[in-house]
Z-matrix of the N, CA and C atoms (Angstrom, degrees):
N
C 1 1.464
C 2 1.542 1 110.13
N 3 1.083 2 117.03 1 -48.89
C 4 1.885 3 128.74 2 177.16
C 5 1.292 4 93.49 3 -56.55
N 6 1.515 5 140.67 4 -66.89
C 7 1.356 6 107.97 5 -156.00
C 8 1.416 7 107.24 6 -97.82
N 9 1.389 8 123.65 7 15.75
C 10 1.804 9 115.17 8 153.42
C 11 1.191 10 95.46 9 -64.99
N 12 1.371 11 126.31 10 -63.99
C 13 1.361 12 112.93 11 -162.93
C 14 1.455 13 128.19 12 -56.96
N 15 1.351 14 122.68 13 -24.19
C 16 1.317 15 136.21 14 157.43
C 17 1.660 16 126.05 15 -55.87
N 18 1.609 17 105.79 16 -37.44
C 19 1.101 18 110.04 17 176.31
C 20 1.389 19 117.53 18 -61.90
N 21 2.135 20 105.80 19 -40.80
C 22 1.029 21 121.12 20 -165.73
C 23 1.612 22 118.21 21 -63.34
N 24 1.077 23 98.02 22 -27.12
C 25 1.821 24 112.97 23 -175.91
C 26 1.548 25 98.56 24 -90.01
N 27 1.001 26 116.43 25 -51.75
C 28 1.560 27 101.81 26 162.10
C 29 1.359 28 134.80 27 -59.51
N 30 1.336 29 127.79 28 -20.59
C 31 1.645 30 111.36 29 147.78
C 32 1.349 31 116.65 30 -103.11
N 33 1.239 32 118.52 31 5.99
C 34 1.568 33 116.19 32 165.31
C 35 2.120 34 96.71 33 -79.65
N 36 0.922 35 147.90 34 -30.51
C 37 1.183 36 161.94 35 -174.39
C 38 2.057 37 89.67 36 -76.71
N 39 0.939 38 104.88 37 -53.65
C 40 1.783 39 110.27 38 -174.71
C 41 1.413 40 102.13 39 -58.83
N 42 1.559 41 119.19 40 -45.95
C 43 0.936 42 132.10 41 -176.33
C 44 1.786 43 124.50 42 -62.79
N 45 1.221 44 103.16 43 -18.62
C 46 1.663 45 121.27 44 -157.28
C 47 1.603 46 100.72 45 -106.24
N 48 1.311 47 92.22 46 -25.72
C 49 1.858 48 111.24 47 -176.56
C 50 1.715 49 100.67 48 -87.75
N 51 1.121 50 102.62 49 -37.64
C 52 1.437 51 95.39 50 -160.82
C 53 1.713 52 101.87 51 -97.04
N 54 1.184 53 128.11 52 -3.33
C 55 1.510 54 143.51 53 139.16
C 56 1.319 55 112.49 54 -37.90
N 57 1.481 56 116.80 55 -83.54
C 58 1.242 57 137.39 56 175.08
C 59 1.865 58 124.05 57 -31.00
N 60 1.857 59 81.67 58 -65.91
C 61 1.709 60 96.73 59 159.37
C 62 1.857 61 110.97 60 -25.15
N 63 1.251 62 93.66 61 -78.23
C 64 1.641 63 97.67 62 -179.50
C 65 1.155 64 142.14 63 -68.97
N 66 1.221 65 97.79 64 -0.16
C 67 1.679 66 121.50 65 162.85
C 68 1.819 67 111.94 66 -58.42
N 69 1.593 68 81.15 67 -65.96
C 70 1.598 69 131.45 68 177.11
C 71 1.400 70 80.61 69 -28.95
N 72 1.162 71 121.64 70 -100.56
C 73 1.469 72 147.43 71 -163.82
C 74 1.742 73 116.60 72 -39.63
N 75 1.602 74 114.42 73 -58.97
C 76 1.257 75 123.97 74 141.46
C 77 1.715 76 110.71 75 5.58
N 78 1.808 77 91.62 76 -88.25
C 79 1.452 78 100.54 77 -162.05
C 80 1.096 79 125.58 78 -67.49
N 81 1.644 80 106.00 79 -16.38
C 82 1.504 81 111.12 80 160.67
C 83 1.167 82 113.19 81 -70.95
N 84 0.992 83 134.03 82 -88.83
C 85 1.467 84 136.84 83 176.02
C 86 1.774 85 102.69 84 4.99
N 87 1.694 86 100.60 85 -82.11
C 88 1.634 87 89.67 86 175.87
C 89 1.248 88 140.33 87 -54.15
N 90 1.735 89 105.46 88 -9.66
C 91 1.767 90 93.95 89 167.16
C 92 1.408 91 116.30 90 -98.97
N 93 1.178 92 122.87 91 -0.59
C 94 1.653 93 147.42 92 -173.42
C 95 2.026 94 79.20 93 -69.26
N 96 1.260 95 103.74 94 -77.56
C 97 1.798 96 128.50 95 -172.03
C 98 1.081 97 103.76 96 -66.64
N 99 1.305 98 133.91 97 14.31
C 100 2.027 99 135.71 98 162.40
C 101 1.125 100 99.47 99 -105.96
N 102 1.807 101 119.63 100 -57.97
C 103 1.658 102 119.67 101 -175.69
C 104 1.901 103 103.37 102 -72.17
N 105 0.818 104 132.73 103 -7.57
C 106 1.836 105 124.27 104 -179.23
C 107 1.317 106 95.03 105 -81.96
């Protein structure tokens, strides 16, 4: 039971990062394609 729950926060954490990541990236992209 302890290390499901460990696992679970560890790809819920992968998950939160890799959200962000593409956020991240997103907003670049559109200012990359505002300044061209």
């Amino acid at each position: 039971m302890f290390t499901i729950e460990i696992l679970f926060l560890v790809f819920q954490n992968y998950q939160n990062k890799k959200e962000r990541g593409n956020a991240f990236g997103y907003a670049i992209q559109k200012n990359i394609s505002r300044f061209l």
